[in-house]
ZAMARGU-4260 file (C-alpha; in steps of 0.2 Angstrom, whole numbers, plus 5000, padded with zeros to 4 digits):
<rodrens>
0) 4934/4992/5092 | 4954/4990/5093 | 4962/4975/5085 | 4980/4967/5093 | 4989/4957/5085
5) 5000/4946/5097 | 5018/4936/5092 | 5006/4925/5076 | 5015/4913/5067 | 5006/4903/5052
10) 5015/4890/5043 | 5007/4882/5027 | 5019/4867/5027 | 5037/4871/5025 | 5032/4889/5020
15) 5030/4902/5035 | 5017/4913/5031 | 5019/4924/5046 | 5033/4925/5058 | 5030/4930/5075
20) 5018/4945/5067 | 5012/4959/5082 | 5003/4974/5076 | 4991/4986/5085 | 4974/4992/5075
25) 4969/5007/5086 | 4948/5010/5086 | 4940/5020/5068 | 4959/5018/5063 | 4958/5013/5044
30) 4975/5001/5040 | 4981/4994/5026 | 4993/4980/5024 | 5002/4982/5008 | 5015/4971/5000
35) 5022/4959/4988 | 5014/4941/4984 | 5017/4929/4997 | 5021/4942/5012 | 5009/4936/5021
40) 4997/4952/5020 | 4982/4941/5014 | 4985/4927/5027 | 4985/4940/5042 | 4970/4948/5038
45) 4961/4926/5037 | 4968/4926/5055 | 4960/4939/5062 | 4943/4936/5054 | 4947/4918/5059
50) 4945/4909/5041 | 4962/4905/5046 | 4969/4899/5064 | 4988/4903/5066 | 5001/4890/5074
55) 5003/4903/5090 | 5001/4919/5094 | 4983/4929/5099 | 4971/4940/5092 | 4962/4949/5105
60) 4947/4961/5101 | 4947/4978/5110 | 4958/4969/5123 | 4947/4953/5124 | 4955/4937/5118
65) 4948/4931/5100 | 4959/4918/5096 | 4948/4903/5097 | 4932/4913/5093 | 4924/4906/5079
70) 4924/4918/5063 | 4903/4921/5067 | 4905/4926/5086 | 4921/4938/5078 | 4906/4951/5072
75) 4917/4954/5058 | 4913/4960/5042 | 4924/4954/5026 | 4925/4958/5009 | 4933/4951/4996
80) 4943/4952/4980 | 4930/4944/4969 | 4914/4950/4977 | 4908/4933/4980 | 4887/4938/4977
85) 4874/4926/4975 | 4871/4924/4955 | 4854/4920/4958 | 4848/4934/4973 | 4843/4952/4969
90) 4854/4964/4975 | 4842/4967/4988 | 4842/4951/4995 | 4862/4949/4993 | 4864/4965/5004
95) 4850/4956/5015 | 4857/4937/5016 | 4869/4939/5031 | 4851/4947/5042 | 4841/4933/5035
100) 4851/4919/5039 | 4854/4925/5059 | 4847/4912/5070 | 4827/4916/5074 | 4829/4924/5089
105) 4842/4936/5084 | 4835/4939/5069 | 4825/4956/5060 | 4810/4957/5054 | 4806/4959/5037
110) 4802/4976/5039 | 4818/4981/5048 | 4829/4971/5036 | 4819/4981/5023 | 4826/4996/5030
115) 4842/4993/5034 | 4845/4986/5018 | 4838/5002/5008 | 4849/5013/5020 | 4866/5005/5015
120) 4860/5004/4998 | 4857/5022/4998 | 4873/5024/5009 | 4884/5014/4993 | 4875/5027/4983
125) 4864/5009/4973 | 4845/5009/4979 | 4842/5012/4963 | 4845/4994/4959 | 4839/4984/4971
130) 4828/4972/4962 | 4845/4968/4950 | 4856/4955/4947 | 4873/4955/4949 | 4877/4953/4932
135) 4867/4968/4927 | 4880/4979/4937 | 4897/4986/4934 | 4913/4978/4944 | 4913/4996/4954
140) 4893/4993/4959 | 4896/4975/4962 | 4911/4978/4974 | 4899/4991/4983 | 4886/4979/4985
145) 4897/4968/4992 | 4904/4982/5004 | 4885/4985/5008 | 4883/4966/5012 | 4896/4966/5021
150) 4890/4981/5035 | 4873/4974/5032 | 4878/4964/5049 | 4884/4978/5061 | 4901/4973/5061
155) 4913/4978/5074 | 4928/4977/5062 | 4929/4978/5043 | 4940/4967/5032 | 4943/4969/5016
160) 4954/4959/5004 | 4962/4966/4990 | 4943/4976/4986 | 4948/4985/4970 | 4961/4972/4965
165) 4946/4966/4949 | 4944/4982/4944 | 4950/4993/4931 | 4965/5008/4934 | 4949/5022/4933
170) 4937/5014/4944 | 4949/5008/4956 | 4956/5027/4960 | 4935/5032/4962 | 4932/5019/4974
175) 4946/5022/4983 | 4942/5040/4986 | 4924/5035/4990 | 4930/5021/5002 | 4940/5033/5010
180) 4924/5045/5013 | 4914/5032/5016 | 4927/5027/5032 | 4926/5045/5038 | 4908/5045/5039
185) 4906/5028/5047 | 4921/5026/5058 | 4921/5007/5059 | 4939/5000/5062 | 4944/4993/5047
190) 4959/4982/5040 | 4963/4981/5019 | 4975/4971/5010 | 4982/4979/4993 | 4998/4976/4983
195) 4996/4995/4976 | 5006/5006/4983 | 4996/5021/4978 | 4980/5016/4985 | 4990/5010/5002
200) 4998/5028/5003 | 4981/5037/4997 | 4966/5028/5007 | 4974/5023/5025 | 4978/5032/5041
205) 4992/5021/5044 | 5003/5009/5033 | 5010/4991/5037 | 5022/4985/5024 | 5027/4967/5027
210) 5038/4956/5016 | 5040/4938/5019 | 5029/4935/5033 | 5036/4948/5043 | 5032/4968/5045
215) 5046/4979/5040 | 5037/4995/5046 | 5021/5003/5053 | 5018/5022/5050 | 5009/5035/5040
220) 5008/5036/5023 | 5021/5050/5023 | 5032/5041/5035 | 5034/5026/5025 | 5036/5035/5010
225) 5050/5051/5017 | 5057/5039/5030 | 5058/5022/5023 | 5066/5009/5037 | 5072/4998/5026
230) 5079/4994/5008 | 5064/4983/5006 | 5052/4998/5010 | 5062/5010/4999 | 5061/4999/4984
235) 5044/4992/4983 | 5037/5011/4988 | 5039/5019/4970 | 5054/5022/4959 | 5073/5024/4965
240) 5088/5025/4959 | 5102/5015/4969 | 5120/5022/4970 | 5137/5014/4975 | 5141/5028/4990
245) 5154/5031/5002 | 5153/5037/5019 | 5165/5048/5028 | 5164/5057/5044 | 5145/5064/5040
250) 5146/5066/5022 | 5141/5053/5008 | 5152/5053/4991 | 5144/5048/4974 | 5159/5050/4963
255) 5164/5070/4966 | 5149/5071/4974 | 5147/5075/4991 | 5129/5073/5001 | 5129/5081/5019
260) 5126/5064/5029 | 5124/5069/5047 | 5115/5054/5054 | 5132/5044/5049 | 5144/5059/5058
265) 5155/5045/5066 | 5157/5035/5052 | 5176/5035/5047 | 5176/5026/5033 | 5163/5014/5025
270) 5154/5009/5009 | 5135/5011/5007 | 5123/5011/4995 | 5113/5028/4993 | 5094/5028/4988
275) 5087/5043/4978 | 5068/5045/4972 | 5070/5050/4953 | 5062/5069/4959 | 5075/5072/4972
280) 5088/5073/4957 | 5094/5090/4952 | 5096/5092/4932 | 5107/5106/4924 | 5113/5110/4905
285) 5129/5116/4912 | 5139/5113/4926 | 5140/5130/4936 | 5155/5127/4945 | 5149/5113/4957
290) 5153/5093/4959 | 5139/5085/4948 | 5137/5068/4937 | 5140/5069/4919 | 5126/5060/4911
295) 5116/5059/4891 | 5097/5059/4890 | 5094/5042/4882 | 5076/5041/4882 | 5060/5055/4885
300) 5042/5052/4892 | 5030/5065/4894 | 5017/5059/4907 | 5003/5074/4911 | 5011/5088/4921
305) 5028/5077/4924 | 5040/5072/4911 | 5052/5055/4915 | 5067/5056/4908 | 5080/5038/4905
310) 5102/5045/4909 | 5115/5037/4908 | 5133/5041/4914 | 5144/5050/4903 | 5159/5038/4899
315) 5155/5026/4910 | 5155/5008/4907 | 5139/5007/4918 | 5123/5009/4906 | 5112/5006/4920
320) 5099/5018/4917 | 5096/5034/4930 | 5078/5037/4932 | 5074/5057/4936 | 5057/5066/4935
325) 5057/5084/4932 | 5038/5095/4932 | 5035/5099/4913 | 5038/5119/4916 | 5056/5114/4920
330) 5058/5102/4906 | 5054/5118/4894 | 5066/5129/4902 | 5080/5114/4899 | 5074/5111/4879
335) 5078/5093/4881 | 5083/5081/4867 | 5087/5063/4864 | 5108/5065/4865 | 5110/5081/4876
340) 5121/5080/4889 | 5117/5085/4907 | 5124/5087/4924 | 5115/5079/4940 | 5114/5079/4958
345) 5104/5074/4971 | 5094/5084/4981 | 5092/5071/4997 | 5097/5053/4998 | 5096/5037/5012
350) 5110/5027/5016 | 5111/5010/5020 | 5128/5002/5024 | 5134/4990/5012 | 5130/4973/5020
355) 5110/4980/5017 | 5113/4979/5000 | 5096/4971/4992 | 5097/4960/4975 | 5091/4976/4964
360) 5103/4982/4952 | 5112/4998/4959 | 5120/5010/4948
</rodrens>
């Protein structure tokens, strides 16, 4: 079942929610919409369930218009953030509620919601507690009942809003991973909401980040990440450090530093601003001959197999830090300490010409 979203605007009084939103969700495709609070992630996904109806624009199901479809003739399936399961039902009959309540003549019998409910219980890996109650389970179990719920209908498309969001750092990265199984088994087109970065780049065949009701790019995982499209999508996917730059004729100047630039070969002169990831930065105890930034270790972090290190420019009015990771082999071959000085360079770097200039600081 393929999803398109066509042109959707949503106000919510003077506040745009979404602004003229199009996206395409092929079929078996699992998406996430990632971003900050308030981009309009959340209200997106209400629009296409139909919890929500958007001032203009379609939604059209595997090419037939949804739009005024009411949320139950959608065949959707949502989950949300805080499981939203009936205190006072087993987990049984939680799983099973969405069967019972179908009008007569659509509905099982008891014998086949028996077993459909025992299948997708063993499917979440829980039969074991179907005569529970939900306050007997752990968030992780809760949130799989509610997945369970959720399917328990045969949806077409499944919705979920922000599903690990109430859940601990450890149990979130084990349901994502099972989630992600779970989708490759199934194959049902599915939509998720997350603010997390990670779990957007770990769990979803495609990424759509948006910011401020609007969608700043659609691609993979590694495409967003390598091959951001924007100084929004740069800064809210991981660490980075920004740099004043100059452009000239396909090279980019940080200080002595010059970056081969070749997507801006005809630029005669310009000023930019140059992103680096803190493990595209080069670190070295001496200075071997080549251009490279002067800078003192100001502050260590070792983080498992990575060690973070804090710099700031040598004799530079700027303290504003420079974030670099290095892999903790090559942190012993430097013998690092608080107070050393270094020499930097990066490795690779984005431009974006001065006017993109975004409210972080830049160094």
């Amino acid at each position: 079942m393929s999803i398109e979203v066509l042109n959707l605007s949503k106000h919510f009084g003077t506040f745009t929610a979404l602004h003229e939103v199009s996206l395409q969700v092929e079929s078996g495709e699992l998406l996430a919409l990632l971003g900050p609070s308030g981009s309009g992630k959340t209200t997106l996904l209400r629009v296409i369930a139909g919890l929500e109806t958007a001032d203009s624009g379609q939604v059209l199901f595997h090419g037939e218009d949804a739009t005024d479809q009411h949320v139950r003739e959608r065949q959707v399936g949502f989950v949300f953030q805080h499981y939203a399961l009936f205190r006072n039902m087993t987990i049984f009959e939680n799983v099973a509620f969405g069967l019972r309540v179908r009008p007569k003549k659509f509905r099982p019998s008891n014998a086949e919601i028996r077993d459909r409910v025992m299948k997708l219980l063993h499917l979440v890996q829980l039969d074991w507690l179907a005569d529970r109650y939900p306050h007997q389970l752990s968030g992780g179990q809760r949130q799989r009942i509610a997945l369970a719920r959720a399917l328990a209908v045969e949806p077409k498309v499944l919705l979920l809003d922000e599903p690990f969001g109430a859940l601990d750092a450890k149990v979130r990265k084990e349901l994502r991973s099972w989630l992600r199984r779970l989708h490759d088994d199934m194959h049902i087109t599915s939509v998720f909401v997350t603010h997390d970065q990670e779990e957007a780049l770990e769990v979803a065949d495609r990424v759509v980040v948006m910011n401020e009701g609007r969608i700043e790019q659609i691609g993979t995982p590694d495409e967003v990440y390598e091959q951001p499209a924007s100084p929004f999508v740069y800064e809210f996917l991981g660490n980075v450090n920004l740099f004043h730059s100059r452009l000239h004729r396909g090279h980019a100047w940080i200080g002595d530093i010059a970056v081969a630039a070749p997507e801006h070969a005809e630029a005669e002169e310009m000023t930019a601003i140059a992103y680096v990831r803190p493990h595209e930065i080069e670190v070295e105890r001496v200075q071997n001959g080549e251009a490279a930034m002067a800078a003192l270790v100001v502050h260590i972090l070792s983080v498992g197999p990575i060690v973070r290190l804090e710099l700031v420019r040598k004799n530079d009015e700027d303290i504003t830090p420079i974030q670099v990771e290095i892999s903790k082999e090559r942190f012993r071959e430097l013998q690092l300490a608080k107070g050393d000085e270094v020499f930097i360079k990066p490795r690779r770097l984005d431009l974006f010409p001065h006017q993109h200039e975004q409210a972080a600081n830049s160094i």
